[in-house]
N, C-alpha and C positions, 0 to 999 in steps of 0.2 A: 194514536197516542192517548186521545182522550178514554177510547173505550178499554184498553188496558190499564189505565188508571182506574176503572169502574169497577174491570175486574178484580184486579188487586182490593180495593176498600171491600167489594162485597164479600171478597174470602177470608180479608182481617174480621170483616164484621163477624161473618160465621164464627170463624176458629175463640173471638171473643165469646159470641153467645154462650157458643158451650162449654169454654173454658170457666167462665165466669157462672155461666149457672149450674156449672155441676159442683161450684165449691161451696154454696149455701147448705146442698141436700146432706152434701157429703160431712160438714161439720154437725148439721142437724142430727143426723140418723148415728153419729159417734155418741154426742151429747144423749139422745134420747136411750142408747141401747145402753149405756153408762149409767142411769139415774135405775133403769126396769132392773137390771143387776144387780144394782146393791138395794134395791126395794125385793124384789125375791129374798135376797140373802138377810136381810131384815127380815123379812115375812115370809116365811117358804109357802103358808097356810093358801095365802094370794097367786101365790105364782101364776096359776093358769089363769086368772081374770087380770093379774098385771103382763102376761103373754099376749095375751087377748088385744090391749089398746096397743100395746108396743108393737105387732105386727099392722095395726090399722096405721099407728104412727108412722111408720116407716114406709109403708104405700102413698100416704100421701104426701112427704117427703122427696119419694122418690117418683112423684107425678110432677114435680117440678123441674128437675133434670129429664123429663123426657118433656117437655116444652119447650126447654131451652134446644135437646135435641133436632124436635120438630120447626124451631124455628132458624137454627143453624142448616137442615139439609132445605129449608125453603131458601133461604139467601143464596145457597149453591148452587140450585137445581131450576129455582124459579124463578127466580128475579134475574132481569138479562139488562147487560149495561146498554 
């Protein structure tokens, strides 16, 4: 009983992790690809140096849903009740 209760929390935890950490990137990387757009369309002259940080922005961005990733398949795979 008690180690099916363990496993049940550690797969909520997971499915949390990544639930929850992928919805920070995912409003970030809207916000930021929304602001480089109408900065382009402001300044066409910029575009490839405002190309430029919006692609760095979005990597690391998206280097936070892959933690959350990595720490949702450790709960799964490594951690044993």
């Amino acid at each position: 009983m008690e180690k099916a209760l363990v496993d049940a929390l550690r797969l909520l935890g997971a499915g949390l992790a990544i639930g929850l950490g992928a919805i920070g990137p995912g409003v970030g990387i809207g916000i930021l690809m929304a602001g480089a757009l109408q900065a382009m369309g402001r300044n066409p002259d910029a575009s490839s140096n405002i190309q430029t940080n919006m692609i760095l922005g979005v990597a690391f961005a998206e280097a936070i849903a892959i933690y959350a990733l990595v720490v949702a398949l450790i709960l799964m795979f490594v951690v044993s009740g």
